[in-house]
C-alpha positions in Angstrom: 69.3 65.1 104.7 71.6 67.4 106.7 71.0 70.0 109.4 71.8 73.4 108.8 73.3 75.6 111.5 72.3 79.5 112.0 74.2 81.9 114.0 74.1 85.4 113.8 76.0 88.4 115.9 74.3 91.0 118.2 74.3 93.7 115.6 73.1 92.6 112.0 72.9 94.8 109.6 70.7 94.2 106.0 72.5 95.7 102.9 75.0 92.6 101.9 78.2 94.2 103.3 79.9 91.2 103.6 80.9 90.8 106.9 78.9 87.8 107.7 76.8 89.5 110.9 74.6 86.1 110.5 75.3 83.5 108.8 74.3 79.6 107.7 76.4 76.8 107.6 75.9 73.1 106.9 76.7 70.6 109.5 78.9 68.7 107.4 81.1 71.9 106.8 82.2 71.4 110.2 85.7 71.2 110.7 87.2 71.7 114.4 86.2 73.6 117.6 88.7 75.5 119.5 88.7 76.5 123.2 91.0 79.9 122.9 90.1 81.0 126.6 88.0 80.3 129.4 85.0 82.0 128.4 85.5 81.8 124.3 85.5 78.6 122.1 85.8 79.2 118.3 84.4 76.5 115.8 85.4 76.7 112.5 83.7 75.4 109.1 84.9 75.0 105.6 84.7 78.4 103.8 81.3 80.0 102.5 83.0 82.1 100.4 84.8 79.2 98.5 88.1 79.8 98.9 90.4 76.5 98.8 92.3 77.5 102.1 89.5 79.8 103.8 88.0 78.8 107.1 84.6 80.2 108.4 85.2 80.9 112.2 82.4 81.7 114.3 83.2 82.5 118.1 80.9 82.0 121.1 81.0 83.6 124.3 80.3 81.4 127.5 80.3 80.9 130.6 83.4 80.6 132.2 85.2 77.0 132.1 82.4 75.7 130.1 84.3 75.0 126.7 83.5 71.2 126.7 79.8 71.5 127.4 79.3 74.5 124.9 81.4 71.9 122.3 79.2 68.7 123.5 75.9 71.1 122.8 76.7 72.6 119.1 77.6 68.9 118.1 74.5 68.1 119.3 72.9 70.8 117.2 74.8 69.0 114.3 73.3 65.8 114.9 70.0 66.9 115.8 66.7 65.5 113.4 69.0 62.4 112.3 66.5 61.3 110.2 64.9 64.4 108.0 67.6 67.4 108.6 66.7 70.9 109.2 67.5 74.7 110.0 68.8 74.5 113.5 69.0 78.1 115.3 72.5 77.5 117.9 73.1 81.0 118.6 71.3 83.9 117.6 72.6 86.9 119.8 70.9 89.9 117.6 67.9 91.0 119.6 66.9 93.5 117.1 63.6 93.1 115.0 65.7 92.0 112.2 65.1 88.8 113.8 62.9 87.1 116.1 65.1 87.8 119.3 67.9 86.3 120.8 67.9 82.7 120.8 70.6 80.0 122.2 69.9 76.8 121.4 69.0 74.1 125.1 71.9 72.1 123.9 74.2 74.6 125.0 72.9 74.7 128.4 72.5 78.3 129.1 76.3 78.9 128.7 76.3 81.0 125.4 75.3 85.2 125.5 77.6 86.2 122.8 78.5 85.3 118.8 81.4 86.4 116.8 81.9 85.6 112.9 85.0 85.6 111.0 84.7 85.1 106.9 87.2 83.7 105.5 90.3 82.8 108.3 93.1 81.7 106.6 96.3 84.0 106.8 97.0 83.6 103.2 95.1 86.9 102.1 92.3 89.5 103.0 88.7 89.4 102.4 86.5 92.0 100.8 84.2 93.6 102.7 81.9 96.3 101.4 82.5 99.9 102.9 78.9 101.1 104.9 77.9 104.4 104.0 77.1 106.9 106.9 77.9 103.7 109.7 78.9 104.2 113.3 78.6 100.6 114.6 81.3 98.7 111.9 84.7 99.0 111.9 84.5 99.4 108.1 81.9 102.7 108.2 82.8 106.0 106.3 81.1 109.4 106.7 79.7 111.1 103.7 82.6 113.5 103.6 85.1 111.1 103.1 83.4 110.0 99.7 85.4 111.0 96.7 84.1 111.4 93.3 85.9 108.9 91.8 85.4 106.0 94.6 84.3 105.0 97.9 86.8 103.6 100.6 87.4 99.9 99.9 88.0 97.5 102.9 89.9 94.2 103.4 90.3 92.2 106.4 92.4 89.2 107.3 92.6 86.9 110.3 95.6 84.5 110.8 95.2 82.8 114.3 95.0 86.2 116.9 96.3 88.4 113.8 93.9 90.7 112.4 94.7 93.2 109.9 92.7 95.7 108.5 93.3 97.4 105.2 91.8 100.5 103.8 92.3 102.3 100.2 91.0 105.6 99.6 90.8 108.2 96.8 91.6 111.6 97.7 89.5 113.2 94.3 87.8 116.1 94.9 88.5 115.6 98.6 90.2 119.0 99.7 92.7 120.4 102.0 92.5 124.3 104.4 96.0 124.7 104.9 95.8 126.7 108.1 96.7 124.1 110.7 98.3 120.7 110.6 95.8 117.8 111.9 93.1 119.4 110.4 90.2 117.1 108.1 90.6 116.2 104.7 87.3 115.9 103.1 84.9 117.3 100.8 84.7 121.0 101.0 81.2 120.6 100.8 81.1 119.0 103.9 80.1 116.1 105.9 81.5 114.0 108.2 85.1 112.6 106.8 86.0 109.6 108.8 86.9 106.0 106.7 86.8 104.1 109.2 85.7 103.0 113.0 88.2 101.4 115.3 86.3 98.5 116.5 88.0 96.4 118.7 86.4 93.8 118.8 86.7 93.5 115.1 90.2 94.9 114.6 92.0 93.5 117.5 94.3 95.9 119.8 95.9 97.8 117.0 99.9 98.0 117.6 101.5 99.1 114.3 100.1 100.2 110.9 101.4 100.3 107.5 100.5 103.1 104.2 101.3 102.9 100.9 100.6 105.6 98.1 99.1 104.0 94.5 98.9 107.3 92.9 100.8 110.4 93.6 98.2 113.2 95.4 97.1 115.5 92.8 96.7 119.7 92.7 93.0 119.7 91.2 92.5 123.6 92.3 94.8 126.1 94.8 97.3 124.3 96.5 97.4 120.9 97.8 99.7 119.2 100.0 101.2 115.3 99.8 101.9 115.1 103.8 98.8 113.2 105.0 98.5 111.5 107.8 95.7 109.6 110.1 94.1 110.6 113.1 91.9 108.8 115.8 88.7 110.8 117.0 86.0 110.3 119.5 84.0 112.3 117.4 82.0 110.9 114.4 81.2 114.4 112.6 84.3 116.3 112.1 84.2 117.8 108.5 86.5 119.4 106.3 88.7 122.0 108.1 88.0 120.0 111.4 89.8 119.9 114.2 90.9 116.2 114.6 93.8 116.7 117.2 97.5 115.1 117.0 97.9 112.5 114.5 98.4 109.0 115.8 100.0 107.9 112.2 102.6 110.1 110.9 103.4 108.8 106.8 106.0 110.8 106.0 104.1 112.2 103.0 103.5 110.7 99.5 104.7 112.6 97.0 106.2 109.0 95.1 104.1 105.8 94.1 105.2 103.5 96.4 106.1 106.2 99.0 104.7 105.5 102.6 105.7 104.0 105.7 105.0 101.2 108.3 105.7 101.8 112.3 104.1 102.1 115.5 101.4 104.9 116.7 101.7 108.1 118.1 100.0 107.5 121.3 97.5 104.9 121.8 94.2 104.6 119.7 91.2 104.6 121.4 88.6 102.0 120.8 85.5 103.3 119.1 87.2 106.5 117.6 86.3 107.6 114.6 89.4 107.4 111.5 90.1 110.7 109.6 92.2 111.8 106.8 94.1 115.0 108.3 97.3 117.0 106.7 100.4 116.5 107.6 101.5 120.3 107.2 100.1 123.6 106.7 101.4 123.4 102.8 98.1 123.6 101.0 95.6 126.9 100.3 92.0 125.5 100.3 93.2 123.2 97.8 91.4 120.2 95.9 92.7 117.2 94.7 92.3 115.6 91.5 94.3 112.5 91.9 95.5 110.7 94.9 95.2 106.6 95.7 96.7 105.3 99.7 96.4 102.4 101.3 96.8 101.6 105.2 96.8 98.6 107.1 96.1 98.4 110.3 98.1 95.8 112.6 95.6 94.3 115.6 95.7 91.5 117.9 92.9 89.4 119.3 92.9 89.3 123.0 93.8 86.2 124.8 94.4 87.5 128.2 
């Protein structure tokens, strides 16, 4: 028999969006433990999403200079019940009802307050992770009025050492453009609030450059539409259609070719826990709708080590 090893993040949210909030492991999936600061060792376990190359990372938070004992205790957790196995709690930091409370494990001596999972590290290609409807607490959250009717934003991330990047496709159908100001919300007419995405940092990493592609040209459903979209950071999350969403930090150049895009650094700096929106790029369209329209961007982040 084999102990198996729980650990679960401060916010865990039920629905099966993939992003391992909590997760179990078996012991003998353990693979290596790395100290990447002075108050953060990572200990990584073979994939639970079986990829061949994949790594499972889960991050603790400690005390600081206490890599060795915080090591020493989740081995111990490991080898704990040598005889029968069992489900071993190590770090539970999700103090919601969800669970039973926070809960560290004694082995790691009162070092550990914070847990951090990664699915699926291995720099050779993204995982899925299911989009969450109405969110404000994940990275990969979209408002209601970002929801086209042909699909709902899709989200990928990948982790290679520090590397994070996240990657976002949309569809633009029956999304719609005012045309009276640049900067302004692309969403449904209908309304509701339009962001794709969250800027989590801790997730994302401290975002540096980004990258869009277009799969399928924009398309003029109704009116007049326009192919010059670009991306803008927000503090607010409920900014609608026509909304104001201030100067774009991501400036595409406008897709009016598949495979038209660009890749480059930001506009000013994005803030951490803004709110992403779709905003035009120009003042072409006339309340127009689309009825075709597929882009993807990726968003460049780095971990902190310092």
């Amino acid at each position: 028999m084999e102990n198996y090893l729980y650990f679960a993040e401060a916010d865990v949210e039920t629905g099966g969006d993939s992003a391992s909030e909590a997760i179990t492991v078996p012991a003998s999936s353990y693979l290596f433990a790395d100290p990447i600061s002075t108050t953060a060792t990572n200990f990584y376990f073979e994939s639970i999403v079986g990829s061949d190359s994949g790594m499972q990372e889960v991050q603790l938070a400690h005390t600081a200079n206490k890599n060795k004992e915080v090591i020493k205790g989740v081995l111990a957790c490991m080898n704990a019940h040598p005889s029968n196995g069992g489900f071993v709690i190590v770090a539970n930091a999700n103090a919601a009802a969800l669970t039973t409370g926070t809960e560290f494990n004694q082995a790691l001596g009162g070092y550990v307050d914070g847990v951090t999972i990664t699915q699926d590290v291995d720099g050779q290609g993204g995982a899925a992770v299911t989009g969450v409807s109405g969110g404000t607490a994940l990275w990969n959250s979209y408002g209601a009025g970002a929801i086209s009717t042909a699909a709902v934003p899709v989200y990928e991330r990948r982790v290679s050492g520090n590397e994070v990047v996240s990657t976002i496709i949309m569809d633009l159908t029956a999304l719609g453009n005012v045309g009276t100001a640049a900067n302004d919300v692309i969403g449904l007419p209908a309304g509701g609030a339009a962001y794709i995405a969250k800027y989590v940092q801790a997730t994302m990493g401290e975002l540096y450059k980004w990258e869009a592609a277009c799969f399928e040209v924009p398309g003029e459903g109704t009116a007049t539409i326009t192919t010059d979209i670009d991306f803008a950071f927000n503090a607010s999350a409920t900014l609608e259609y026509d909304g104001a969403a201030g100067t774009a930090e991501i400036n595409t150049g406008g897709f009016a070719n598949v495979g038209a895009g660009a890749n480059g650094g930001f506009l000013g700096t994005p803030t951490a826990n803004d709110y992403l929106y779709i905003v035009e790029g120009d003042t072409a369209g006339t309340t127009g709708v689309y009825n075709a329209g597929k882009l993807m961007l990726k968003l460049y982040g780095r971990l902190s080590t310092i």
